[in-house]
LOLUM-893993 format. One record per atom (N, C-alpha, C): residue number from 1; x, z, y. Coordinates in steps of 0.001 Angstrom, whole numbers. Layout:
ATOM    i     east       up    north
ATOM  NUM        X        Z        Y
...
***
This chain:
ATOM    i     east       up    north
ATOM    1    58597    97996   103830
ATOM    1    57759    97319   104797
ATOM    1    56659    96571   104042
ATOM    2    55784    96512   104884
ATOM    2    54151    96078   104068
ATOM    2    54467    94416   104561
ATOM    3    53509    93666   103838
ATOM    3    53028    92154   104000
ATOM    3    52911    92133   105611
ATOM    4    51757    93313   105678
ATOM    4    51204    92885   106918
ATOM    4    51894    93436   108331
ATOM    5    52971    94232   108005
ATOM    5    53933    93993   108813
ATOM    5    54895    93450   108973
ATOM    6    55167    92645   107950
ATOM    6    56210    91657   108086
ATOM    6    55703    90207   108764
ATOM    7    54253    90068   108603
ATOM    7    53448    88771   109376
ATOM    7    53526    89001   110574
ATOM    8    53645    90164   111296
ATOM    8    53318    90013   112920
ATOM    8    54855    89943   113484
ATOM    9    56127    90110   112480
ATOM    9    57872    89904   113159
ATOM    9    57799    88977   113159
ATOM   10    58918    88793   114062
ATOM   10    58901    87166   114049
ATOM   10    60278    86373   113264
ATOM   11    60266    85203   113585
ATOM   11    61548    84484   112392
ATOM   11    62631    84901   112676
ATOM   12    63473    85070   113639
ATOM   12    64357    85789   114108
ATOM   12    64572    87183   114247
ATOM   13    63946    88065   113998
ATOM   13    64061    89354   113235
ATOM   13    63610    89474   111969
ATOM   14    63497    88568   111116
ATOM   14    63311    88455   109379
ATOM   14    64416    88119   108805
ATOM   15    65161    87184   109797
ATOM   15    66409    86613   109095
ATOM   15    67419    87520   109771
ATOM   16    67651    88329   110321
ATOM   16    68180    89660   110686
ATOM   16    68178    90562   110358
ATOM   17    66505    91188   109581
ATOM   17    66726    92468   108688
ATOM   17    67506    91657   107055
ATOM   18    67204    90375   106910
ATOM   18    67109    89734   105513
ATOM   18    69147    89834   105513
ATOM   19    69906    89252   106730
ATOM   19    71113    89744   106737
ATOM   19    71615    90932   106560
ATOM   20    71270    91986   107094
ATOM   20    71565    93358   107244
ATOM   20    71576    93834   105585
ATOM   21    70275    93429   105216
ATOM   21    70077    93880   103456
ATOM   21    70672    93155   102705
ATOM   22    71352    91908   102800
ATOM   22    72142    90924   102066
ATOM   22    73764    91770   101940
ATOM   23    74129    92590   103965
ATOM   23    75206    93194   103734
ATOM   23    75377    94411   103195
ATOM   24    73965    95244   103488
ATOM   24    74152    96183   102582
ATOM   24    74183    96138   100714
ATOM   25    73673    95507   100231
ATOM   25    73640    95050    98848
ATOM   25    75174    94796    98848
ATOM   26    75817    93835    99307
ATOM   26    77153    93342    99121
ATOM   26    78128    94842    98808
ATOM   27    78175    95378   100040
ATOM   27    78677    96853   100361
ATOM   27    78510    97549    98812
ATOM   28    77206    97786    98402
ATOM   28    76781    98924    97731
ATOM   28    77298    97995    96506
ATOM   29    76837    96981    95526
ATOM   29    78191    96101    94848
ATOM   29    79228    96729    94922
ATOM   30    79889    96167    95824
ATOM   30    81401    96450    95957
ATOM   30    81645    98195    95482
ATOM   31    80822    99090    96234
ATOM   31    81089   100256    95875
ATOM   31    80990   100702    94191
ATOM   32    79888   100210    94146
ATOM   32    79523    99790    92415
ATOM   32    80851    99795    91570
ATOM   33    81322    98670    92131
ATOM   33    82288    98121    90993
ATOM   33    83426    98650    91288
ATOM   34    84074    99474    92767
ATOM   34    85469   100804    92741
ATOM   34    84911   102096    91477
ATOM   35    83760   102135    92123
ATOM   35    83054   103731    91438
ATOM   35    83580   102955    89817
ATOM   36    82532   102211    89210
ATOM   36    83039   101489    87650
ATOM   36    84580   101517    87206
ATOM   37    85453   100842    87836
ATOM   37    86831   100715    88147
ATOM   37    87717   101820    87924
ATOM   38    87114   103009    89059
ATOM   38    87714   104188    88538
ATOM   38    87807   104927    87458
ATOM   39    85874   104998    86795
ATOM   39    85907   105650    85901
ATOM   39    86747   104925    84643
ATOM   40    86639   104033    84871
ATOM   40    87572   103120    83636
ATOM   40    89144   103735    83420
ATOM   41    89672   103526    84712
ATOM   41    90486   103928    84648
ATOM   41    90962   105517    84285
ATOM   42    90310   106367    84385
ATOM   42    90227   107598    84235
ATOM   42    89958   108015    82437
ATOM   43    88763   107077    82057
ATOM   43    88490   107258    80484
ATOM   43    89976   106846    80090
ATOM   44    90448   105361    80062
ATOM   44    91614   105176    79618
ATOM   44    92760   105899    79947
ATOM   45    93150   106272    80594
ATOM   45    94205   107100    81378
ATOM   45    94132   108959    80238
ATOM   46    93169   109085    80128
ATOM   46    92336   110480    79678
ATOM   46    93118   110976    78389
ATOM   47    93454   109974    77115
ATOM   47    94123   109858    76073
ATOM   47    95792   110727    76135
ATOM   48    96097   109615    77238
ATOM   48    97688   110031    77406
ATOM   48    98232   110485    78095
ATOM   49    97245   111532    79232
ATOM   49    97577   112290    80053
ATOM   49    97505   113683    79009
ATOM   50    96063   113742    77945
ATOM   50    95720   114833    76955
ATOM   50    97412   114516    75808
ATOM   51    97753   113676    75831
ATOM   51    99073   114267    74707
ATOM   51   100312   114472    75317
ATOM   52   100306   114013    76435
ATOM   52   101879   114323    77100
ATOM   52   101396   115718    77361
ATOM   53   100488   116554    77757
ATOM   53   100554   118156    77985
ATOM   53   100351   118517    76633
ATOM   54    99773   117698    75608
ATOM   54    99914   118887    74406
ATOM   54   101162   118701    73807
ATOM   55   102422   117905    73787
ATOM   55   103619   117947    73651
ATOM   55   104403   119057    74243
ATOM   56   103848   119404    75518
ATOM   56   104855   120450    76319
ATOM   56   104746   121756    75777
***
């Protein structure tokens, strides 16, 4: 959205899109840090899943 369309909304739909994008940010964070989380878990995990099958 441009300057000059954000001058003609009014205060009560600024602080409404400004919520909406506060929850989406939060959301996309959060997703951030499962997506991070997993791969972590997966690199570490990666080691000793690779020697228990090369034992068999």
């Amino acid at each position: 959205m441009r300057e000059s369309e954000l001058a003609v909304i009014g205060d009560a739909e600024l602080v409404e899109e400004l919520s909406m994008l506060t929850t989406q940010t939060a959301r996309m964070r959060s997703r951030m840090a499962d997506i991070m989380a997993e791969l972590e878990r997966r690199r570490c995990g990666r080691p000793a899943q690779h020697a228990a099958s090369a034992r068999r």
